[in-house]
FIZANU-979525 format. One record per residue (C-alpha): x, y, z; residue in one letter; chain. Coordinates in steps of 0.5 Angstrom, whole numbers, plus 500, padded with zeros to 3 digits. Example, Ala and Ser with C-alpha at 12.3 -4.5 7.8 and 13.67 -1.06 7.14 Angstrom:
! residues 2
<gutor><x>525</x><y>491</y><z>516</z><rest>a</rest><kette>A</kette></gutor>
<gutor><x>527</x><y>498</y><z>514</z><rest>s</rest><kette>A</kette></gutor>
! end
This chain:
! residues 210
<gutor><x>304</x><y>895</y><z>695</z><rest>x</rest><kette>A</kette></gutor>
<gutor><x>306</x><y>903</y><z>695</z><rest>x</rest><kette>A</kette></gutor>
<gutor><x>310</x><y>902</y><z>702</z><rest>x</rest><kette>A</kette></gutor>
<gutor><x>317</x><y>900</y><z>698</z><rest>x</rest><kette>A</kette></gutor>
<gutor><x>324</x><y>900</y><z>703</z><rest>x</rest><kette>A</kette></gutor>
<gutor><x>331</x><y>901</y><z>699</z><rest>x</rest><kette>A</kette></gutor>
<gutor><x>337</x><y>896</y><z>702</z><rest>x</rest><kette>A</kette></gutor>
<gutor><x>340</x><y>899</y><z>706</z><rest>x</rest><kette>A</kette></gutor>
<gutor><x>349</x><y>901</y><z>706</z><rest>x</rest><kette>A</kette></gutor>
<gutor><x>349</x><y>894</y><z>709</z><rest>x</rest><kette>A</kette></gutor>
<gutor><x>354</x><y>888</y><z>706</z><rest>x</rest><kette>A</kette></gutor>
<gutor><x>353</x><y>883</y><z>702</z><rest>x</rest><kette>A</kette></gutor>
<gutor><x>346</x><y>886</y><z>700</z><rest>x</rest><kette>A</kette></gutor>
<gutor><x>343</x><y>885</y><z>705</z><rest>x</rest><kette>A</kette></gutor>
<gutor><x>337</x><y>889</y><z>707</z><rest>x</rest><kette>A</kette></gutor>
<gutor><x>333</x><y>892</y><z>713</z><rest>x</rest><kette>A</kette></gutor>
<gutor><x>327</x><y>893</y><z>710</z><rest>x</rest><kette>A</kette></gutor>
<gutor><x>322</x><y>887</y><z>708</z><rest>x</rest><kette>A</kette></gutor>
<gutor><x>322</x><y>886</y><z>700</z><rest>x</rest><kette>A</kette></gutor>
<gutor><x>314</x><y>888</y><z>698</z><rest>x</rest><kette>A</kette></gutor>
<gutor><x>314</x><y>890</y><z>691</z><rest>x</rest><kette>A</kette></gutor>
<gutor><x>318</x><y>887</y><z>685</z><rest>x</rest><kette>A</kette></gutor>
<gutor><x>318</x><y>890</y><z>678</z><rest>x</rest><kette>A</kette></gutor>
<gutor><x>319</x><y>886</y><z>672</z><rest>x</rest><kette>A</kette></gutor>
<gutor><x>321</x><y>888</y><z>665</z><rest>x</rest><kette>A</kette></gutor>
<gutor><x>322</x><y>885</y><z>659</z><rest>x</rest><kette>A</kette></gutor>
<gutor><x>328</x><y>889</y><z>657</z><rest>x</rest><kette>A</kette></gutor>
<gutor><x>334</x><y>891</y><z>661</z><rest>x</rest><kette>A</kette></gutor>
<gutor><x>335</x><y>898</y><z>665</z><rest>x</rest><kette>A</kette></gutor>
<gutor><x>339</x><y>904</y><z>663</z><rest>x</rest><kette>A</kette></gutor>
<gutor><x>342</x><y>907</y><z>668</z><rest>x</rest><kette>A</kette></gutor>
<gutor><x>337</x><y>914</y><z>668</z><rest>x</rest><kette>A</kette></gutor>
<gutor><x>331</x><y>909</y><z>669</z><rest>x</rest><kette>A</kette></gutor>
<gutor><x>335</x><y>905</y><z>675</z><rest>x</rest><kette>A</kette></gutor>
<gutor><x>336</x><y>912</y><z>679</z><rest>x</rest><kette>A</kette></gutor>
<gutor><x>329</x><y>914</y><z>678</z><rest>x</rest><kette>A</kette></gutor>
<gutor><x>326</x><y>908</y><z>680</z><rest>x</rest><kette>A</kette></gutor>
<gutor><x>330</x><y>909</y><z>687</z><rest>x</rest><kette>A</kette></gutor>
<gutor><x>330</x><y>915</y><z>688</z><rest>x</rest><kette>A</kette></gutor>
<gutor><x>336</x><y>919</y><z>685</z><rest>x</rest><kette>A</kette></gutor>
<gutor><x>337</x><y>925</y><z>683</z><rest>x</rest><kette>A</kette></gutor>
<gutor><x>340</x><y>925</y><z>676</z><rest>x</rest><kette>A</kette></gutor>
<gutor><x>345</x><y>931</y><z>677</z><rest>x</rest><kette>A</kette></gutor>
<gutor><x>352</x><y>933</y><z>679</z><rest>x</rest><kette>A</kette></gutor>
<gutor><x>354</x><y>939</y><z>684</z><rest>x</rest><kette>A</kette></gutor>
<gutor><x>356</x><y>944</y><z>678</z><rest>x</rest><kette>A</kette></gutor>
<gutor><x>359</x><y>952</y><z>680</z><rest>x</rest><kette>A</kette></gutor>
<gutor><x>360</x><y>958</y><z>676</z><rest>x</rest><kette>A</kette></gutor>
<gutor><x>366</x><y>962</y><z>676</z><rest>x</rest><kette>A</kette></gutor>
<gutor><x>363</x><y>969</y><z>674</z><rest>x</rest><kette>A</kette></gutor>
<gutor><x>368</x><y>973</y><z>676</z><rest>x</rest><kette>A</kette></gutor>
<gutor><x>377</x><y>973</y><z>673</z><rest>x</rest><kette>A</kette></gutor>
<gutor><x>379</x><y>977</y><z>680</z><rest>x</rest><kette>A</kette></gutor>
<gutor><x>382</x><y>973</y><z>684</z><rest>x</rest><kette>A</kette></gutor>
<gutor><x>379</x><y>973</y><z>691</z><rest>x</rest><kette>A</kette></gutor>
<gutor><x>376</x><y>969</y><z>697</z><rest>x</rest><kette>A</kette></gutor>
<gutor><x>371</x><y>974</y><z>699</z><rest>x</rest><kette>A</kette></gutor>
<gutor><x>366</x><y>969</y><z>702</z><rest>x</rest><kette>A</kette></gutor>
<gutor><x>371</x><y>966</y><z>707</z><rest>x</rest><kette>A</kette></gutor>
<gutor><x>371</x><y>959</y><z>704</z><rest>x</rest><kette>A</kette></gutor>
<gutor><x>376</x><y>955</y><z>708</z><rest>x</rest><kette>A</kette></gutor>
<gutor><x>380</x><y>949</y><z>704</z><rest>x</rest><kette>A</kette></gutor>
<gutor><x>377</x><y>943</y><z>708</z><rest>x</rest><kette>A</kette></gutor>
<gutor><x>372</x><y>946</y><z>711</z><rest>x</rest><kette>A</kette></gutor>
<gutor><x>366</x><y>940</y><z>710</z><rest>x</rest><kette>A</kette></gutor>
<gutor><x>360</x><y>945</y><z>711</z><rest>x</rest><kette>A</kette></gutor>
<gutor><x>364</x><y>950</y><z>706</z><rest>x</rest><kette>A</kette></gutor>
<gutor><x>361</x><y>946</y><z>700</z><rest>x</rest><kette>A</kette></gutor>
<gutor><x>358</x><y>949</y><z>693</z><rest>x</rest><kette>A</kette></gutor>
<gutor><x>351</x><y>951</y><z>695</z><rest>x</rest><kette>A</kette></gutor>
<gutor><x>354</x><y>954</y><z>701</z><rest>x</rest><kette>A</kette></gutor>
<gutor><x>359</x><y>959</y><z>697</z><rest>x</rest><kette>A</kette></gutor>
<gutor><x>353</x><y>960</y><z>692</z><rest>x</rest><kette>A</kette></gutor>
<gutor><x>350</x><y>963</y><z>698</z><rest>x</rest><kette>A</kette></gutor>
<gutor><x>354</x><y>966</y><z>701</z><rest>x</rest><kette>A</kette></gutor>
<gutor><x>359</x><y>969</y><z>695</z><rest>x</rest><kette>A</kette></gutor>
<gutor><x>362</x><y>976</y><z>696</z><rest>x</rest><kette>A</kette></gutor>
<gutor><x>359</x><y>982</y><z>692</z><rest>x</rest><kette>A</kette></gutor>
<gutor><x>364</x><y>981</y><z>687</z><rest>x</rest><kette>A</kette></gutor>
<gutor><x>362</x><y>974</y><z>684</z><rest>x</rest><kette>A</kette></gutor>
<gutor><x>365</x><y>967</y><z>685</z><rest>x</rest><kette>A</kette></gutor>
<gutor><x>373</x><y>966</y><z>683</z><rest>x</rest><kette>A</kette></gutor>
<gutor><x>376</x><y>960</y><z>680</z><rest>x</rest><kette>A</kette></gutor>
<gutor><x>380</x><y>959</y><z>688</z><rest>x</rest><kette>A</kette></gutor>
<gutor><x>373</x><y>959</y><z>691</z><rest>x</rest><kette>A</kette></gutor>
<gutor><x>371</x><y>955</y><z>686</z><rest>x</rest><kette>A</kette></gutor>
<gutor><x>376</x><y>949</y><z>687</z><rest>x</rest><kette>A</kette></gutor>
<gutor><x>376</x><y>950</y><z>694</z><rest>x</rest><kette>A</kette></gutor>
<gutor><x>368</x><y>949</y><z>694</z><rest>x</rest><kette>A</kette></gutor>
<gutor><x>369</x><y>942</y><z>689</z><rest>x</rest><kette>A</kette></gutor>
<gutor><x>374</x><y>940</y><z>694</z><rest>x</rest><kette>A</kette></gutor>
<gutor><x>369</x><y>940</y><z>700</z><rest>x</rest><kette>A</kette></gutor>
<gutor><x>364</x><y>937</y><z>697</z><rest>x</rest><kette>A</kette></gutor>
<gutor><x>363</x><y>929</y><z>695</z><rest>x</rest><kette>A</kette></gutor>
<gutor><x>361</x><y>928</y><z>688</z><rest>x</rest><kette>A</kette></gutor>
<gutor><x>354</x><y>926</y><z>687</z><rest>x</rest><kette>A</kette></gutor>
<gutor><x>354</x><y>917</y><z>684</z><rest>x</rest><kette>A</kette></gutor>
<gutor><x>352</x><y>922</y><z>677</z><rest>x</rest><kette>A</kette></gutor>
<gutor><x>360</x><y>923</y><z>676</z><rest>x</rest><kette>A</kette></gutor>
<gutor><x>365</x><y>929</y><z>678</z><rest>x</rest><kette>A</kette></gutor>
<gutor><x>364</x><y>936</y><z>681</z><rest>x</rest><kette>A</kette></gutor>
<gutor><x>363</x><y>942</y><z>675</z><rest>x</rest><kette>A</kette></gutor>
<gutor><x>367</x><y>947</y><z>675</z><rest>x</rest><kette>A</kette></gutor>
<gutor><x>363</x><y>953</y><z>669</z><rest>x</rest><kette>A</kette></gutor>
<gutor><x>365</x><y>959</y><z>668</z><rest>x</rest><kette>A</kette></gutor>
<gutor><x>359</x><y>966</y><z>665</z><rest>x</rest><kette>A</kette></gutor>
<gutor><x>364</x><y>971</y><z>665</z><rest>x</rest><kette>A</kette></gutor>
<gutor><x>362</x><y>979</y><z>663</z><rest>x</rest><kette>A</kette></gutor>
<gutor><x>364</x><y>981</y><z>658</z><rest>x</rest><kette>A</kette></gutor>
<gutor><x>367</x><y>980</y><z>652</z><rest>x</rest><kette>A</kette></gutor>
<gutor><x>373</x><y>975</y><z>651</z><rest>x</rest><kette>A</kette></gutor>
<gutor><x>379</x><y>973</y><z>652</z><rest>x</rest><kette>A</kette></gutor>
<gutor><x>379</x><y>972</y><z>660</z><rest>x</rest><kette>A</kette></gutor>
<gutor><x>384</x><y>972</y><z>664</z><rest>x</rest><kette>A</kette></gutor>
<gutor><x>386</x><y>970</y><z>671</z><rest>x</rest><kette>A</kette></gutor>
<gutor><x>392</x><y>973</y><z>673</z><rest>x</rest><kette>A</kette></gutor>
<gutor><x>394</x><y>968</y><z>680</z><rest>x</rest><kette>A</kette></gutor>
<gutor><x>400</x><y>971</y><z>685</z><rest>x</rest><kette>A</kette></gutor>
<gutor><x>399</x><y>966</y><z>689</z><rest>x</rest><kette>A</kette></gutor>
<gutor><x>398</x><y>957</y><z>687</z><rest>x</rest><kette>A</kette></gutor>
<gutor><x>391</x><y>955</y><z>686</z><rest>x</rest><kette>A</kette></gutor>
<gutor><x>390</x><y>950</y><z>691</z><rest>x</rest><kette>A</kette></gutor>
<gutor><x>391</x><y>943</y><z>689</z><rest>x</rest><kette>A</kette></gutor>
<gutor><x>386</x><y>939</y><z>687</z><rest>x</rest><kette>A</kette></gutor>
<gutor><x>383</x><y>933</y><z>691</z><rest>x</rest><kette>A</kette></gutor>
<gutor><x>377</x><y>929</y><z>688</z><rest>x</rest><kette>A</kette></gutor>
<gutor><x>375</x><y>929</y><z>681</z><rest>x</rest><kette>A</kette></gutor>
<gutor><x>373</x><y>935</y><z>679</z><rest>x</rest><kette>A</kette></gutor>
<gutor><x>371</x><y>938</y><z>671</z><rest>x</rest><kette>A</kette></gutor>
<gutor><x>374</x><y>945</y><z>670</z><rest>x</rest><kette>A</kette></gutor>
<gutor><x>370</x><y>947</y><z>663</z><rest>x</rest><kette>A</kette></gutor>
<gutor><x>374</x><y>953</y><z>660</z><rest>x</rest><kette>A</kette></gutor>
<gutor><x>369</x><y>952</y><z>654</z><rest>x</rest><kette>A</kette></gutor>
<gutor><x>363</x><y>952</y><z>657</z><rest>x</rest><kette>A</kette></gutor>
<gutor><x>363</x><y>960</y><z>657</z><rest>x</rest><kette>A</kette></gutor>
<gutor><x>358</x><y>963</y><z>654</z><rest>x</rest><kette>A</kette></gutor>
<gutor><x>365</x><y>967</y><z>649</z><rest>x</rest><kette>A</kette></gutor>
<gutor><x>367</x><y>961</y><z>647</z><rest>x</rest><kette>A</kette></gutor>
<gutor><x>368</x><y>959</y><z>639</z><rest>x</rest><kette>A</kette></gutor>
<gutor><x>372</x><y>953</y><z>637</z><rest>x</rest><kette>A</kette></gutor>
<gutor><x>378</x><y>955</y><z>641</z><rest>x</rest><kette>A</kette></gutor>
<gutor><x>379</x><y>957</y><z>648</z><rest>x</rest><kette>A</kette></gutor>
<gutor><x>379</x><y>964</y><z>651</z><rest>x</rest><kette>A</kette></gutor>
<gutor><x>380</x><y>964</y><z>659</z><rest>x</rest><kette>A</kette></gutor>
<gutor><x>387</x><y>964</y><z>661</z><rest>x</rest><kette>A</kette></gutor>
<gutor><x>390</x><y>962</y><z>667</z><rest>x</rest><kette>A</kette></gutor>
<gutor><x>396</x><y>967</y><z>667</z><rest>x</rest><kette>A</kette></gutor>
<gutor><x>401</x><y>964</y><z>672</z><rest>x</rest><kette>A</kette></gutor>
<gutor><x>405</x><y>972</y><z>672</z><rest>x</rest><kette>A</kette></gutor>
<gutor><x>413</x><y>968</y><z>674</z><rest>x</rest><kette>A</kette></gutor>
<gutor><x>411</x><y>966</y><z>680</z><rest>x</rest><kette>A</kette></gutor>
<gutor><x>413</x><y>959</y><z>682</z><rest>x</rest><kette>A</kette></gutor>
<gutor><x>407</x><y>954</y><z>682</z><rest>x</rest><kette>A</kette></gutor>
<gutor><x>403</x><y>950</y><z>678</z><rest>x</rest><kette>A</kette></gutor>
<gutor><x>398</x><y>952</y><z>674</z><rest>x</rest><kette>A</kette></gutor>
<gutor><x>392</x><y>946</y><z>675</z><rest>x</rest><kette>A</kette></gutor>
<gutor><x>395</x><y>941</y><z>680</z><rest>x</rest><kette>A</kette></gutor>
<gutor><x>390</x><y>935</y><z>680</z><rest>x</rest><kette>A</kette></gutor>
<gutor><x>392</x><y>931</y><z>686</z><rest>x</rest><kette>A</kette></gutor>
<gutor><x>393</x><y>925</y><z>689</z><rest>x</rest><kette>A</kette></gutor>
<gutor><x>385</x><y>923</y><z>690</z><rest>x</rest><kette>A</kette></gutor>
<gutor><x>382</x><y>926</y><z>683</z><rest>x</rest><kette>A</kette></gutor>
<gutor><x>383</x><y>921</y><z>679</z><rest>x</rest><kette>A</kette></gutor>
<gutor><x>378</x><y>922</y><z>673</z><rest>x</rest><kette>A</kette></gutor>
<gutor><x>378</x><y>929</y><z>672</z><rest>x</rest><kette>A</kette></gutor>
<gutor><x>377</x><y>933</y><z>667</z><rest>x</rest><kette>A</kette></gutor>
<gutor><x>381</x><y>940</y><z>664</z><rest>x</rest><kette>A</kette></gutor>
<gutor><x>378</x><y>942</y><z>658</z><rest>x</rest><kette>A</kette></gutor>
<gutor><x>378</x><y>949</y><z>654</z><rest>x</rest><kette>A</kette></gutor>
<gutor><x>384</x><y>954</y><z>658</z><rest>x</rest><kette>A</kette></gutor>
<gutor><x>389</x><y>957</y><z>657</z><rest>x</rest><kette>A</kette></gutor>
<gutor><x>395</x><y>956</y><z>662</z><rest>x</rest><kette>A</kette></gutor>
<gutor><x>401</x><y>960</y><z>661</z><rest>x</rest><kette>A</kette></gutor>
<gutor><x>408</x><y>964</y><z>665</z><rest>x</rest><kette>A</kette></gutor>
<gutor><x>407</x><y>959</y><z>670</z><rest>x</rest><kette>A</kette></gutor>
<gutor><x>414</x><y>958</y><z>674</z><rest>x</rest><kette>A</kette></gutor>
<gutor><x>413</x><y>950</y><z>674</z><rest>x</rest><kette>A</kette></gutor>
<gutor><x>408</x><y>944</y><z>670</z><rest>x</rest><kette>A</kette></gutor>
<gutor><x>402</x><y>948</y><z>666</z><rest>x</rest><kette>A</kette></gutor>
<gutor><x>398</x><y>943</y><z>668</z><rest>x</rest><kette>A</kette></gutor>
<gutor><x>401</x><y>938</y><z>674</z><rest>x</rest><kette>A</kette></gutor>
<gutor><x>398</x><y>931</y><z>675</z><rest>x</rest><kette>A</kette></gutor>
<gutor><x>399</x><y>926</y><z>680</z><rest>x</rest><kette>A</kette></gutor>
<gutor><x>393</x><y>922</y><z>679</z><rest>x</rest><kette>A</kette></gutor>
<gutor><x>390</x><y>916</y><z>674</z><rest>x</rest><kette>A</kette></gutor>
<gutor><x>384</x><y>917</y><z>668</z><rest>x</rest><kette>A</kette></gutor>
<gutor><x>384</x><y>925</y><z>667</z><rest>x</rest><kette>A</kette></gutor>
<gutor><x>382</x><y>928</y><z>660</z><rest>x</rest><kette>A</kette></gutor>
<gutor><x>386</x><y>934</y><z>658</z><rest>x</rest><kette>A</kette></gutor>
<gutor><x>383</x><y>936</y><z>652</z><rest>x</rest><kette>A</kette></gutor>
<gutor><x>383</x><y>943</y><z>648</z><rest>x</rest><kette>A</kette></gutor>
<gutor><x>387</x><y>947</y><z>652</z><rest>x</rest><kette>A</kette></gutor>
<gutor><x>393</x><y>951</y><z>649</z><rest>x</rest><kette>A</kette></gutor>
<gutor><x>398</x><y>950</y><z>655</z><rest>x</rest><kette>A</kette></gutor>
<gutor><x>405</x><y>954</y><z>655</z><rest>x</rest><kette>A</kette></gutor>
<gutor><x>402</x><y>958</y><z>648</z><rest>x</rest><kette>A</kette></gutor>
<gutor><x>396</x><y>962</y><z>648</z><rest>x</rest><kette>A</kette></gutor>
<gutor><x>395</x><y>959</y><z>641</z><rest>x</rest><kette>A</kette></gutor>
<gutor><x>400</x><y>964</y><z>637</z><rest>x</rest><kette>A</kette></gutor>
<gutor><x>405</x><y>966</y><z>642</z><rest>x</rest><kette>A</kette></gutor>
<gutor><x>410</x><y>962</y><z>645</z><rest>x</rest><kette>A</kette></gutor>
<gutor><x>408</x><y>963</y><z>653</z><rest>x</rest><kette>A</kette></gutor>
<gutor><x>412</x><y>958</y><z>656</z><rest>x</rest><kette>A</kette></gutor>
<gutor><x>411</x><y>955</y><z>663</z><rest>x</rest><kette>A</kette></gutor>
<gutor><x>417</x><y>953</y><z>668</z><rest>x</rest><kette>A</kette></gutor>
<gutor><x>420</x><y>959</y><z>665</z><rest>x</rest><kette>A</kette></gutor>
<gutor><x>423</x><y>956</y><z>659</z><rest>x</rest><kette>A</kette></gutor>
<gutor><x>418</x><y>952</y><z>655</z><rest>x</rest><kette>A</kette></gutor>
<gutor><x>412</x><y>949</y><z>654</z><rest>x</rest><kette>A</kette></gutor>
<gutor><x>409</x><y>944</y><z>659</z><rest>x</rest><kette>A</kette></gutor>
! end
């Protein structure tokens, strides 16, 4: 039979539909395999930050359930997609069963990057990858930074809700409070260089390296 029907989002394992096909196999599935088999679709939501400015000329609006990644990829400005309108598109939009919400960067140019910020970015709210090493510029060590210029903020603030996030491959210096604040569980901070951009000391909170 050819007319299969999925369980429904009922409890208990209960189903709606009638069962009219059972498969059999003579070794256990992986996860891939028992997505395919239902249909899933075996990607996470991914958007690219292009741009270092530190705009929001989309109009994106935290909290705001139809401004999701693919709306800001189709309704982003003509100067590109900045990190801000990057978060704020991540935190609209629910993780797939796949895993968390990416955040890449393409910047023109030649490296190193940096955002300069006057204002926090906004916190962040469910898990979330920010993948500094996945710019094309990148070589062993990270060469886009997040420059906090004095003001009196966090630099990435993994909030309450973000639990398995991953920051990886920044530079995250002169801020006024934590380079990195976490108010969440199970988070990978790998290969960053916070309060230093490798050589210099560029402590954040105003006097050290945090």
């Amino acid at each position: 039979a050819q007319n299969r029907q999925l369980p429904s989002s009922g409890t208990g394992g209960d189903y709606d539909g009638v069962l009219d096909e059972v498969q059999l196999y003579n070794r256990s599935l992986n996860f891939t395999e028992v997505q395919q088999l239902a249909g899933v679709t075996s990607t996470v939501n991914s958007v690219i930050v292009t741009t270092v400015t530190d705009i929001n000329e989309s109009g994106i609006i935290a909290g705001n359930a139809s401004h999701t990644i693919d709306w800001l990829a189709a309704n982003q400005g003509v100067g590109g997609i900045s990190l801000r309108e990057a978060i704020i598109a991540a935190n609209n939009t629910t993780n797939t069963v796949i895993g968390p919400d990416e955040i890449l960067f393409d910047i023109s140019g030649v490296g190193p990057h940096t955002i300069s910020l006057t204002t926090a970015l906004p916190t962040i709210t469910e898990a979330v990858v920010i993948d500094g090493s996945s710019d094309p510029d990148y070589s062993n060590a990270p060469l886009l930074a997040l420059n906090g210029n004095g003001i009196f903020a966090n630099g990435i603030h993994l909030g309450a809700g973000s639990d398995g996030s991953t920051v990886r491959g920044l530079i995250i210096h002169s801020f006024g409070d934590d380079g990195i604040q976490i108010d969440s569980d199970e988070n990978t901070i790998v290969g960053n260089y916070i309060g230093t951009d490798g050589t210099n000391d560029l402590g954040n909170t105003f006097n050290g390296n945090r």
